[in-house]
C-alpha positions, 0 to 999 in steps of 0.5 A: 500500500504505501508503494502503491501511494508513494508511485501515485504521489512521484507521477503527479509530482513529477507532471506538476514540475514539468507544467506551467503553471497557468495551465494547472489550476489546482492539485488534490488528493481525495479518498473514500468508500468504493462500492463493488461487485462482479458479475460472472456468466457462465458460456456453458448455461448462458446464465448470468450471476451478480456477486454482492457488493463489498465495501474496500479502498479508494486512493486517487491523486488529481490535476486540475486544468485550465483556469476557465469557469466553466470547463476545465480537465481533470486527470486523476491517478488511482488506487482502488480495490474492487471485487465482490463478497458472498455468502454461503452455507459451510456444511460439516462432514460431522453434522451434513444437516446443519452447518453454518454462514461464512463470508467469501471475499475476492478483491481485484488491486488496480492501478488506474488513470484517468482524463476527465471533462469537467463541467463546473459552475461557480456560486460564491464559494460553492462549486458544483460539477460534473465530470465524465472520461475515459479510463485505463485500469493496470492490474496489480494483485488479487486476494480470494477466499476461492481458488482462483489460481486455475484462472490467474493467467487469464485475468486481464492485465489492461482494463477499458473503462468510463468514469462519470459522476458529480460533485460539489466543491467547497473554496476558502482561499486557496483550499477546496473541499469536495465530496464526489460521487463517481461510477466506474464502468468497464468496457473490458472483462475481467476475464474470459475464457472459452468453453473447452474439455477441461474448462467452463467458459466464463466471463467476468466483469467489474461493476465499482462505484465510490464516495470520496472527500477530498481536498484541493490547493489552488495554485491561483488566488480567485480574484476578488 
């Protein structure tokens, strides 16, 4: 985790050195709540199996682009978990009629960055926005409660995507506080495999959404 936030913290360091500053508007960090499930579909039945949600980690460094009051770009570099949870009935060999719940968790550790068109209003010192991009997910790492290791190999090393959403910005001075609300759609599978002799084709898709507060240092003073 702390790799994770220190490579975050040395690519927005080190575009921010490189940009001129009237072309960057502010930075931020913001983090929060992510809220994810998958949905697996099985080639054999054709039939689709939506996961539970499960809460996890959202971790995201932002830019902030051209001082216009209207529209801007936003390119956000980020952490976040997703995945799924469920639970299910552990039987016994000693006792088969009764048994008892367990929770099952699977978490999926991407990398991803983003571009973003942001269309914001300002009134007084509130800010209220919306923001739609494009997405690139890197995989990292996963962690299951299953066996997954027969489908490792498969997973997808570079995810497609779409972030949409909307927020409001709070501005004293130079500081901003914002609470956003952003889904992350995915074009690309997880994975997906064929159906062959020794294996049931599947697919796997991502389905995330995230709550986050964060704070932001404007480079610029708002004029009076």
């Amino acid at each position: 985790m702390k790799k994770i936030m220190l490579l975050i913290l040395l690519i927005v360091s080190s575009i921010a050195q490189k940009s001129n500053a009237q072309l960057l508007k502010d930075v931020g960090i913001k983090t929060g709540i992510c809220f994810s499930n998958q949905n697996w579909t099985y080639k054999i039945s054709d039939r689709t199996y939506e996961k539970d949600y499960r809460t996890s980690l959202n971790l995201a460094l932002s830019l902030e682009w051209f001082d216009n009051e209207i529209i801007t770009l936003v390119t956000d570099v980020r952490y976040i978990q997703k995945g799924f949870q469920e639970e299910k009935i552990v039987r016994e060999p000693r006792d088969p009629e009764h048994g008892r719940y367990k929770m099952y968790k699977t978490r999926f550790d991407y990398l991803t960055f983003s571009p973003q068109l942001k269309v914001r209003k300002e009134i007084n010192k509130v800010i209220p926005y919306v923001y739609i991009g494009p997405r690139i997910d890197y995989y990292l790492s996963y962690e299951s409660d299953y066996d997954l290791s027969p489908l490792e190999n498969d997973f997808k090393r570079i995810i497609v995507g779409l972030n949409y959403g909307l927020g409001i910005s709070y501005r004293i001075k130079d500081i901003g506080i914002s609470v956003e609300f952003t889904h992350f759609y995915d074009f690309t599978d997880v994975l997906n495999t064929q159906t062959n002799a020794n294996m049931t084709g599947i697919i796997i898709k991502n389905n995330a959404y995230a709550i986050d507060l964060g704070i932001n240092y404007f480079l610029k003073q708002k004029e009076k």
